[in-house]
N, C-alpha and C positions, 0 to 999 in steps of 0.2 A: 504493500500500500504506500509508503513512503518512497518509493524509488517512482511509483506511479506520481505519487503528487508530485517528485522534484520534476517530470519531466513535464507534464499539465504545467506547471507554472513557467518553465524557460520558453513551452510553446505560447501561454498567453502573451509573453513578454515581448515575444518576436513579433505577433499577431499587432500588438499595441504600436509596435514601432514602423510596421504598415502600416496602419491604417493613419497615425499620425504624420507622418511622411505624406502621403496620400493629402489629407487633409491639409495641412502645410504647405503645399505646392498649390493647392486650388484657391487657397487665401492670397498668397503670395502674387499668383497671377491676377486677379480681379487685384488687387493693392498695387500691383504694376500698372497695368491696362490706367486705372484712375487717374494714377498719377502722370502716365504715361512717360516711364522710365524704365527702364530692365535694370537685372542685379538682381542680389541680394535682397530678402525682406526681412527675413529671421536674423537674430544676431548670432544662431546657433544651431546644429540640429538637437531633436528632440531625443532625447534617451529614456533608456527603461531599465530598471533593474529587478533582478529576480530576488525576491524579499522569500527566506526560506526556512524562517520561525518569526517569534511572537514578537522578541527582541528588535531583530529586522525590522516588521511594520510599526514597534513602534518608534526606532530613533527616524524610518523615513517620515511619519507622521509630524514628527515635532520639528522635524526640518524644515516639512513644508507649512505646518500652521506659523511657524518664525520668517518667513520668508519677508512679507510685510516691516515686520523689524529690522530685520538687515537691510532690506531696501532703503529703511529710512521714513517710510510710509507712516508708521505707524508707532506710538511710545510703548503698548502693552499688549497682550495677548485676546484681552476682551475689547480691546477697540481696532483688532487685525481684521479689517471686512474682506469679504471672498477668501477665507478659508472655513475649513470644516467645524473649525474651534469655536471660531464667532459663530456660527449657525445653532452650535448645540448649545452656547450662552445663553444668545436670545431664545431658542428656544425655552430652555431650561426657567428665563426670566419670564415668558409668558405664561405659562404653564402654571407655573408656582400662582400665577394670580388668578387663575381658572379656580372658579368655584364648584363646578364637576369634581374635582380631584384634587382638592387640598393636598392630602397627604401624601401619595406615591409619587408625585410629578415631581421629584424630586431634580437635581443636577446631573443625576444619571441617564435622565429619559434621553432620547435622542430623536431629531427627525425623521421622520417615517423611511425618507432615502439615504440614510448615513445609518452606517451598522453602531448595533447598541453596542454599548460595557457590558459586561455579562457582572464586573463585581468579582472581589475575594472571597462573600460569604453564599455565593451562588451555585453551588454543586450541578444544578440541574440547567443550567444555562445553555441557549443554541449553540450546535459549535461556531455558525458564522457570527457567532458575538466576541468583541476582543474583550481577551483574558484578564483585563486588569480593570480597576476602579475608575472611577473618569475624574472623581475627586483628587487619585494620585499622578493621573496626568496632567490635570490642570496645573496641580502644583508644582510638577516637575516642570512645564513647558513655560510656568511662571519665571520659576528659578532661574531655568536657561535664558529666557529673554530679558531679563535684568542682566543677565554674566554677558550677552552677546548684543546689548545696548552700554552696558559699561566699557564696552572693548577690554574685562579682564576674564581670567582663566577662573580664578575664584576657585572653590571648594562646593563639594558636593555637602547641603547640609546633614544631619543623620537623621531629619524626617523623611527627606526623602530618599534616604538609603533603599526602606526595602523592597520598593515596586523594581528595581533595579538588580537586585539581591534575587527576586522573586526568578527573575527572567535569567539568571545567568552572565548581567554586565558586568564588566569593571566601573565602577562609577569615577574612577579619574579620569577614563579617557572618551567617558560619555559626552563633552560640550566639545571636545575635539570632531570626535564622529560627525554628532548631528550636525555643526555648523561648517564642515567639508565632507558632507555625505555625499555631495555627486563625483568628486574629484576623488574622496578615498574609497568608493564602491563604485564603477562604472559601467558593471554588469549585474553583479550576484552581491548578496549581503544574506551571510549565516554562520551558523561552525562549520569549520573546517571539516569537519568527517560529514556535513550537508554537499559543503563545495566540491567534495575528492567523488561522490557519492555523483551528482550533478554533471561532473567533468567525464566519469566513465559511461554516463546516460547518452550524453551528446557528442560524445569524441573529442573533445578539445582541454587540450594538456593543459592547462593556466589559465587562472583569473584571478585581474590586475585586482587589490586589494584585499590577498590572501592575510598577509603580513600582519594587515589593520584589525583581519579579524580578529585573529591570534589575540590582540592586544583586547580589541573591544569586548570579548570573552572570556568569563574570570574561566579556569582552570577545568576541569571537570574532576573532581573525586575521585583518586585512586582506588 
């Protein structure tokens, strides 16, 4: 089953980077055509990476709900518009004032088209729900956008140790990761014994940010 999902996800990965190519060239030309100029329209092409555990989606999550920040766009996380993060805020803020549902409509609920938190005290949760609390992402993606609006490295604090802990990160080299996730992962992002697993699926000897994993992955238990 897991040899079957590593190769499902390199194929959606490749599928994503058609159809975005695809899509990008038909923008590009109508954005030409207007202006009436040739060249260039994108400053880049579009990438995809193959996320191949929990860890994975969640530093590419908080890279991309940061993005806004790093841009400059934006001072915090809950005023980052057009990400996932600001959708489940406001959500989260309207809801709470629905008189339907005082009580469960908690910060966890999530928009009908964004997959929910499933939660730590949740045993019986979908599997397409991610694995972690939305409260300790919030606070983590917090964290990170003060350290990566400070322009410092900072410390990991120990509240937000264990959603990290949870997952198997190193939490020193977590604000490294997510804020050069596209340059230290430009294919694949997991453990090593995912990647070596992944490389004999598809044939291809090496993938660039082996090293980063190693690092971004505490140890596994003798």
């Amino acid at each position: 089953m897991g040899r079957q999902f590593l190769s499902f996800n390199m194929w959606v990965s490749y599928l994503g980077l058609w159809y975005m190519r695809c899509l990008n060239e038909h923008i590009a030309r109508l954005a030409n055509a207007e202006d009436g100029c040739t060249g260039r329209f994108w400053e880049g092409r579009f990438k995809s990476q193959a996320l191949l555990d929990e860890a994975a989606v969640l530093a590419c999550m908080a890279y991309v709900d940061l993005n806004p920040i790093r841009a400059g766009m934006a001072e915090t996380p809950e005023t980052s518009e057009y990400t996932s993060l600001f959708e489940r805020i406001q959500s989260s803020n309207t809801d709470s004032r629905s008189p339907e549902k005082p009580n469960d409509a908690d910060i966890r609920h999530s928009p009908s088209h964004l997959l929910p938190f499933s939660g730590n005290e949740q045993p019986n949760a979908p599997d397409f729900a991610l694995p972690f609390d939305f409260l300790d992402y919030l606070s983590l993606v917090d964290w990170t956008g003060r350290a990566v609006r400070e322009d410092k490295r900072g410390a990991i604090p120990e509240d937000l140790a264990p959603i990290l802990l949870r997952l198997g990160v190193e939490p020193e080299n977590w604000l490294d990761s997510v804020c050069q996730f596209e340059s230290r992962y430009r294919r694949v992002m997991g453990p090593v014994r995912k990647l070596r697993e992944l490389a004999e699926i598809t044939g291809i000897r090496w993938f660039h940010g082996i090293s980063r994993c190693l690092q971004f992955y505490r140890p596994s238990p003798v």
